[in-house]
C-alpha positions in Angstrom: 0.0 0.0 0.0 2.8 2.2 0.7 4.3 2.0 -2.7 1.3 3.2 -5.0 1.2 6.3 -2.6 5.0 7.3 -2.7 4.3 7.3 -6.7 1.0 9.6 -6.5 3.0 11.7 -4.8 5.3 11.5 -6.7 3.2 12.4 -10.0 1.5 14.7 -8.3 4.6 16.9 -7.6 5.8 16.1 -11.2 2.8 17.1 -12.4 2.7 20.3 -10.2 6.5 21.0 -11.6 4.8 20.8 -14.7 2.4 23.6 -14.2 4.5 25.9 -12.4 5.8 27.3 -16.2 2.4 27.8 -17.4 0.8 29.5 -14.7 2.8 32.3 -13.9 -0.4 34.0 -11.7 -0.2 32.4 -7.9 -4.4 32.0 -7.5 -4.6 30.1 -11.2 -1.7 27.6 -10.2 -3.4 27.1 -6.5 -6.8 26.5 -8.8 -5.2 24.4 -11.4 -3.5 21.9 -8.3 -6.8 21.8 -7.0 -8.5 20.4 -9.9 -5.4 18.7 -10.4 -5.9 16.5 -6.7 -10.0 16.3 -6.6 -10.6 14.8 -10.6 -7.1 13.4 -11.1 -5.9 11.6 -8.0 -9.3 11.9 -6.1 -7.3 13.5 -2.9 -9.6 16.5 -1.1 -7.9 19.5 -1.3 -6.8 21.6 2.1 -5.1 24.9 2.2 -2.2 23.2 4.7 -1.7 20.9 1.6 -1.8 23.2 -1.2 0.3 25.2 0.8 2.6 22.2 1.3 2.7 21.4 -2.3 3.2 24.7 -3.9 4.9 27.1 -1.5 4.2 30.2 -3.1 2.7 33.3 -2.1 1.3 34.0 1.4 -0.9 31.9 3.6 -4.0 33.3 2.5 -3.8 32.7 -1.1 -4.2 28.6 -1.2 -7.6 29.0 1.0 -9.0 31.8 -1.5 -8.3 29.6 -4.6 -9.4 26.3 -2.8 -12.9 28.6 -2.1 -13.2 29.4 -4.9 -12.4 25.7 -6.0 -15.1 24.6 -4.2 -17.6 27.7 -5.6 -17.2 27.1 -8.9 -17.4 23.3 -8.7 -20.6 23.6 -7.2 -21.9 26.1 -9.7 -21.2 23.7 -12.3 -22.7 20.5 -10.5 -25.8 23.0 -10.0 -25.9 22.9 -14.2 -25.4 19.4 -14.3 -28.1 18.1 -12.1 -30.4 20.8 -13.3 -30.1 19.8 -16.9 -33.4 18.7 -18.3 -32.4 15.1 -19.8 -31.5 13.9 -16.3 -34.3 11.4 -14.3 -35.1 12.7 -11.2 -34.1 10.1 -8.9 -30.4 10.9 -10.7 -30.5 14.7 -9.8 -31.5 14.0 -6.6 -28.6 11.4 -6.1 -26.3 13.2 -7.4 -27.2 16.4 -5.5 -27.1 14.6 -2.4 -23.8 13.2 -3.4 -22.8 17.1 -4.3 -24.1 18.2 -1.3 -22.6 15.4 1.1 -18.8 16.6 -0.7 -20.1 20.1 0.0 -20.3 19.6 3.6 -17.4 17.4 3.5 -15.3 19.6 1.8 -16.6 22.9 3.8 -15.6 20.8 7.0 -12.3 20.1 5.8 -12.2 23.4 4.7 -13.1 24.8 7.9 -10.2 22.3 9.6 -7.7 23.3 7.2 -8.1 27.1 7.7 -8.3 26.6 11.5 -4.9 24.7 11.2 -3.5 27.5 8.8 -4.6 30.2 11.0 -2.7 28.2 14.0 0.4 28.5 11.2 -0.2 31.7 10.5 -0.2 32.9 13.9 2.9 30.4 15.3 4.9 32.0 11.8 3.8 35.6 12.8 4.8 34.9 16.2 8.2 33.6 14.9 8.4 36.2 12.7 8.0 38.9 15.5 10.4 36.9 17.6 12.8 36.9 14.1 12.2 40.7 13.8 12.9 41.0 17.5 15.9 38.9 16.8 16.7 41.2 13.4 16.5 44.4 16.0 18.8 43.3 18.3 21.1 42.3 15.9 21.0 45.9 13.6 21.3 47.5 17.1 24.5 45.3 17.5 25.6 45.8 14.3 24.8 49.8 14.5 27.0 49.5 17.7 29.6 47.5 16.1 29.9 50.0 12.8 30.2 52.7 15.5 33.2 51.0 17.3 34.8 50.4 14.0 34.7 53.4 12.9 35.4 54.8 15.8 38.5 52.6 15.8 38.9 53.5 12.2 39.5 56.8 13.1 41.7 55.9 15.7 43.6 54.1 12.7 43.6 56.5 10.8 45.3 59.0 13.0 47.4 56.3 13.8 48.4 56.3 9.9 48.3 59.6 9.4 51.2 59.6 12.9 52.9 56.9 11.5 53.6 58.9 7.9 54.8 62.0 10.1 57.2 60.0 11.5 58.4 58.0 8.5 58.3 61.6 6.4 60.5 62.8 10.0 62.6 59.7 9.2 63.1 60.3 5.4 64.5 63.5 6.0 66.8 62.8 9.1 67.9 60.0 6.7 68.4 62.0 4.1 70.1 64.6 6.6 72.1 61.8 7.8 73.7 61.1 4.4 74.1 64.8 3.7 76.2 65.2 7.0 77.9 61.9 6.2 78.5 63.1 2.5 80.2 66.4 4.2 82.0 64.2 6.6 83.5 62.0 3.4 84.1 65.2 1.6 85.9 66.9 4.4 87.7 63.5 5.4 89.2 63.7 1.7 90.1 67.2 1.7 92.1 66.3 5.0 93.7 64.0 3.5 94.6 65.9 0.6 95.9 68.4 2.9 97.6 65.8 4.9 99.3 64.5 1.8 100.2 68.1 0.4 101.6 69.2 3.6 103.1 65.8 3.9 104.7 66.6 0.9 105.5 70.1 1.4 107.3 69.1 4.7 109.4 66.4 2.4 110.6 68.8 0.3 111.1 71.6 3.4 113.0 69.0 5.5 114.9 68.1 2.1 115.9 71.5 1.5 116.8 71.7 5.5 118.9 68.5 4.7 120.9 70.0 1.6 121.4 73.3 3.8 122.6 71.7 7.0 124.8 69.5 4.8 125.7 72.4 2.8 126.6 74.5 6.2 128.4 71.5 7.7 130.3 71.5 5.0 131.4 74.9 4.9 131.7 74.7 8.6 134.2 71.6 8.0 136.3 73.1 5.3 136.7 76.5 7.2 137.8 74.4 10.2 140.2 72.5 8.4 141.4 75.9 7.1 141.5 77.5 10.4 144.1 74.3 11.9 145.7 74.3 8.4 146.6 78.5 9.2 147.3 77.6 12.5 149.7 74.6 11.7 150.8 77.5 9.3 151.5 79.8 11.9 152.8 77.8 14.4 155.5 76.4 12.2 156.1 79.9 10.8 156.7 80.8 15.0 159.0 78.1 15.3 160.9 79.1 12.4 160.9 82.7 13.3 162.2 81.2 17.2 164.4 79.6 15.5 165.4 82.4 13.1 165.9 84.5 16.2 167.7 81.6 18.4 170.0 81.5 15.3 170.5 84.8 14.5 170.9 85.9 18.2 174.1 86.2 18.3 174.5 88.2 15.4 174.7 91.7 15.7 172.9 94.2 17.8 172.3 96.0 14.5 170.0 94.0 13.0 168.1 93.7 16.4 166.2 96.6 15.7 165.1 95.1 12.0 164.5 91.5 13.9 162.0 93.7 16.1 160.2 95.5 13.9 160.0 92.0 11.8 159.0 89.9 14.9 156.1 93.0 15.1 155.1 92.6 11.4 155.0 88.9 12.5 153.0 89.1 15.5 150.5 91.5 13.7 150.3 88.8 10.7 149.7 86.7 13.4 146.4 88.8 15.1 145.4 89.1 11.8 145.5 85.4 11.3 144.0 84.6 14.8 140.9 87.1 13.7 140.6 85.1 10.7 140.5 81.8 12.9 138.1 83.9 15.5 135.9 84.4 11.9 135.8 80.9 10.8 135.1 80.0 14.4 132.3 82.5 14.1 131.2 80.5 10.5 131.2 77.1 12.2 129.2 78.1 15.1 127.0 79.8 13.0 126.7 76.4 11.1 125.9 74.4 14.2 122.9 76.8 14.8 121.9 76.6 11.4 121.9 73.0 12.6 120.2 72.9 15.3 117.5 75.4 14.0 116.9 72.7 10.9 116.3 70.1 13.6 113.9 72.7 15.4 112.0 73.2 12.5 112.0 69.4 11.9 110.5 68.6 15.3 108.4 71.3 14.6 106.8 69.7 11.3 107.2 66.3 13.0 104.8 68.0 15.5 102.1 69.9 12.9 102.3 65.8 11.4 101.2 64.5 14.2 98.5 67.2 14.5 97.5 66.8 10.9 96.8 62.4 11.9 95.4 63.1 15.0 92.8 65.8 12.9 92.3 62.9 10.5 91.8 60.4 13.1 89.2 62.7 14.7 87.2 63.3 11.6 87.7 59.2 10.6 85.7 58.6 14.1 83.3 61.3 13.4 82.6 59.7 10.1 82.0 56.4 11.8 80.2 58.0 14.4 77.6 59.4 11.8 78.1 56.0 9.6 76.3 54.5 12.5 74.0 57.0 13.4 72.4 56.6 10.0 72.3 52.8 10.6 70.8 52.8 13.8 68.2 55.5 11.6 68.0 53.2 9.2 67.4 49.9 11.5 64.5 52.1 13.2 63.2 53.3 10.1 62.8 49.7 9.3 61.4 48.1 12.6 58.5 51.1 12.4 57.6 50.1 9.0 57.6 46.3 10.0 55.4 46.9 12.8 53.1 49.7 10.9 52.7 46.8 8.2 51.8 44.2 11.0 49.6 46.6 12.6 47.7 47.2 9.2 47.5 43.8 8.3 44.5 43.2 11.1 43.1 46.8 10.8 42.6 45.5 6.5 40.9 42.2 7.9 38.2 43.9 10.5 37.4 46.4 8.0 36.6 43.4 6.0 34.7 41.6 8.1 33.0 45.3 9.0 31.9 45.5 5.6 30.8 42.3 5.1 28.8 42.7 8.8 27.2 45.4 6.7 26.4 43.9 4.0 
């Protein structure tokens, strides 16, 4: 028994399926399903069934076709059993029959729109518990699309900050490389200073070399003239001593002309004791030619070691700014790391705002 039912139903939706594209109009397709279950498949049509069968339009509409149904039915049985060819004992079964699926058909009727009217209130009361529901929820939504953008703004300012401070750290970057750019230029001019007065100093301390060797030189030779005039001399004295040991004896006559010679001598030899005095004069005057070239070599050995030690200073002061801009640089970085982390969330609950709101 259970089979042959399954596959009424089962035409029954088939054949409702089949309807559906030709009657477009909700009351006609309610009508047409009627007629469909009463002559085809001999079922009694409800509104809860129709309703079941056909789901469309409101709760109302299957109970005004299935009236309607049921009106023009018995209009037309009316014509039948009124028709003159009939016998009477026919029209009067067959009104009776009429009227008995009348009454059974208004009582099912009646049942049916008592049970849909229960529906109908148990779906209004769910839908006023949905629309309470649908309240609540666009108040929580209102309040959530407040928050967010509320925190949007928040965001935003918080953007809007972080491109001050990566603007701030552009330029203190691009200060940084400007200062470091000076610092490289003025480390080279230093050290084409250091190099020219490097070189200047060679060639001053070469010249001081050639000069003091020049000046010993001169000093040597007019020492070695000085003991040769005074080798000179003193042999000439001994000569002379023993000129006059020799000619002693000789007559007191010639005394007078040994005198004035022995004065001409001693005067020659003043004259050659100033010219010792002189060279003496030259030599000492070449030892502190000397010692002022070694001075003066100190003192460029000194301005060297000032000129590294300036270089050495503005070396460390290039570092110093070399990792300045690093550390700028590694902060620079580690903001725009954690600005992009940051965003990443901020991107995904706008999302999920916007698709709250849709």
């Amino acid at each position: 028994m259970e089979a042959p039912i399954a596959t009424d139903e089962a035409r029954l939706q088939a054949d409702i399926e089949a309807l559906r594209p030709r009657c477009e109009n909700t009351q006609e397709l309610y009508r047409e399903v009627c007629a469909l279950m009463f002559f085809r498949y001999g079922m009694t049509p409800t509104a809860n069934r129709l309703y079941q069968l056909v789901r469309k339009g409101s709760m109302s509409a299957p109970a005004e076709a299935l009236n309607r149904f049921w009106s023009q039915l018995r209009e037309k049985s009316r014509v039948v059993i009124g028709h003159p060819d009939l016998p009477d004992e026919l029209k009067n079964t067959a009104g009776e029959l009429v009227a008995s699926l009348w009454k059974a058909a208004q009582a099912a009727a009646a049942e049916s729109l008592a049970a849909l009217r229960e529906e109908a209130r148990q779906e209004a009361a769910a839908a006023g518990a949905e629309a309470q529901s649908a309240r609540q929820e666009r108040d929580t939504l209102a309040e959530t699309l407040a928050a967010t953008r509320a925190r949007l703004a928040q965001e935003a300012q918080a953007t809007a900050g972080l491109r001050r401070e990566l603007a701030e750290l552009g330029a203190l970057h691009a200060n940084q490389a400007a200062r470091l750019d000076e610092a490289r230029k003025e480390l080279n001019a230093q050290h084409a200073w250091l190099n020219s007065v490097q070189r200047d100093h060679e060639i001053e301390l070469d010249k001081l070399r050639d000069q003091a060797r020049r000046d010993v030189a001169a000093a040597e030779a007019a020492r070695r003239q000085a003991q040769d005039a005074t080798a000179r001399e003193r042999a000439a004295g001994e000569r002379l001593r023993e000129a006059l040991e020799a000619e002693r004896g000789a007559a007191a006559a010639s005394a007078e002309r040994h005198r004035s010679e022995l004065r001409d001598t001693l005067s020659l030899l003043a004259d050659l004791r100033q010219q010792v005095g002189a060279l003496e004069g030259v030599a000492g005057a070449a030892n502190a030619a000397r010692d002022d070239a070694r001075q003066q070599q100190e003192r460029l050995r000194t301005e060297l070691t000032a000129a590294q030690e300036r270089a050495s200073d503005a070396q460390a002061r290039v570092l110093r700014l070399e990792a300045e801009l690093r550390h700028a640089a590694e902060l620079f970085e580690a903001r725009l790391a954690a600005a992009r982390m940051e965003a990443a969330p901020r991107k995904s609950t706008r999302r999920r705002g916007a698709a709250d709101t849709d």
